[in-house]
Every structure is written in structure tokens, then in C-alpha cells.
C-alpha positions in Angstrom: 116.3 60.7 114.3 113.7 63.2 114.5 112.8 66.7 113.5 112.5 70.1 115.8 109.3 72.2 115.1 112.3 74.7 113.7 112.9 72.5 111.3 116.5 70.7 112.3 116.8 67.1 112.4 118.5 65.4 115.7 120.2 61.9 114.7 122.1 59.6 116.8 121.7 57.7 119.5 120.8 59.3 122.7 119.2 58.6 126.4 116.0 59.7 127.5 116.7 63.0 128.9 118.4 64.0 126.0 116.0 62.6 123.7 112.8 64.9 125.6 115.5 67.9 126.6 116.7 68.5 122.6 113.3 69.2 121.1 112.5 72.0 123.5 116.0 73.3 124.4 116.8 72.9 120.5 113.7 74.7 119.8 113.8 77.6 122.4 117.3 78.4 121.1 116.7 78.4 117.5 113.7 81.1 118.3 116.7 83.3 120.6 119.1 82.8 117.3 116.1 84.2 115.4 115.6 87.2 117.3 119.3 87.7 117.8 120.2 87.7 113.6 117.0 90.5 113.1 117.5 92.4 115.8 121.6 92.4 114.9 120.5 93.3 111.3 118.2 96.5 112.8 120.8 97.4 115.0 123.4 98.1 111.7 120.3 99.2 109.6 119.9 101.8 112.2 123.9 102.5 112.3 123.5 102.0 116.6 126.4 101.5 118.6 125.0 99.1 120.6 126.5 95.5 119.8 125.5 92.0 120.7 128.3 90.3 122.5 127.0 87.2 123.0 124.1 85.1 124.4 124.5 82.4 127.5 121.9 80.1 127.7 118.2 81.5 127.2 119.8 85.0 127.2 120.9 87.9 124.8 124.2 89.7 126.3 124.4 93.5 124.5 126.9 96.2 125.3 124.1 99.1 125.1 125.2 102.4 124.3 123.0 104.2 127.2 121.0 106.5 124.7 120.0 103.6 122.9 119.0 101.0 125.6 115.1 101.9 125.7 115.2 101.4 121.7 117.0 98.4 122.0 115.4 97.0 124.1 112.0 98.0 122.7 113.2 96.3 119.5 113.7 93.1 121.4 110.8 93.1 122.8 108.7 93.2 119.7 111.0 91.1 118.2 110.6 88.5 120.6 106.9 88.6 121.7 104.8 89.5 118.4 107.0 88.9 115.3 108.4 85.9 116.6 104.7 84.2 117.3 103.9 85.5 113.7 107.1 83.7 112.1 106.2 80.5 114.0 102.9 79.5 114.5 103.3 76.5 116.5 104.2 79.0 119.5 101.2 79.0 121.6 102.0 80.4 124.4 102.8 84.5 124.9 106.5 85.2 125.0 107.6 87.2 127.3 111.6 89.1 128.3 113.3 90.1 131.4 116.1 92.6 131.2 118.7 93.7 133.5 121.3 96.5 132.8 124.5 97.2 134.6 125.7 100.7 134.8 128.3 102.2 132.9 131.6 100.7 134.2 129.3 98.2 136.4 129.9 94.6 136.6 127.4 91.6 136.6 126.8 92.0 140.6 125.7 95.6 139.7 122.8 94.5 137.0 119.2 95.6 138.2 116.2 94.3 136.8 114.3 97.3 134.8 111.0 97.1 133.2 110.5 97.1 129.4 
């Protein structure tokens, strides 16, 4: 076995890729699921209408009431690239988030990149 720098332990047998892919994949998700519970808890703190639907790989997927997307966004931001580094000090490297919004009633070929 052996332990994540979040804290999980990995047991079993496993092959090389997995055995250098878990640690970092493993790790880089558990810091997403972090930033996805607070920023879940703000968004009903805050009574927003803006939900999180889901997240696909390294990625948070919201349905953004349009009012709120700066906030939301700026929330996730902070969340993501100063309180995470202060929760876990082993990060050592500056975070940093992409987002891109779809218009209302847009699909996923209409997302455009915006600037946070």
C-alpha cells in the first residue's frame, strides 16, 4: 500500500503506471472534491441558484444562474488558488482555473473561454 499527501491509503496490487498515475491523479482530485464541498456549502449559505451538476475529470460543471456567474466564479477562484494552498501545504506550485460558459440555451460547442 501507500498513502496520498491527502491522506488516503492505496492498497492492492497494481502496475507501474498505476502505481505513479494514483498519487497525483488521486491527489489532484481530492483537492477538486475540496473545493467542490466549500464552494457547494457557500453557494446554499448564500441561497444562489447556481448548482453544481457535476465534475468530469479535472473539471467543476455548474449550471450558473447568469447574475451570479462573476460571483461564482470569483468564489472558485479563491477557493481554488489561495485557500486551497493554505489548507494543504504540500502544494507548491500556484494554482491556477480556466472557465468557459455556454450561453443560455447553448450547448457544449457554444462554450467560450472568459477570463476570471
Amino acid at each position: 500500500y501507500f498513502d496520498t499527501l491527502t491522506g488516503f491509503r492505496i492498497a492492492g496490487i497494481y502496475g507501474r503506471n498505476s502505481v505513479t498515475n494514483y498519487p497525483i491523479q488521486g491527489s489532484a482530485f481530492h483537492c477538486l472534491l475540496w473545493a467542490l464541498i466549500r464552494l457547494n456549502k457557500w453557494l446554499r449559505k448564500h441561497k444562489f441558484k447556481t448548482q453544481i451538476i457535476g465534475q468530469i475529470h479535472d473539471s467543476m460543471l455548474l449550471d450558473a444562474a447568469p447574475n451570479e456567474l462573476a460571483d461564482v466564479l470569483a468564489k472558485a477562484k479563491h477557493l481554488l488558488c489561495v485557500e486551497l494552498e493554505l489548507h494543504w501545504k504540500w502544494l507548491i506550485v500556484p494554482m491556477e482555473i480556466d472557465a468557459e460558459v455556454s450561453p443560455v440555451g447553448g450547448s457544449w460547442l457554444d462554450k467560450q473561454t472568459i477570463t476570471i
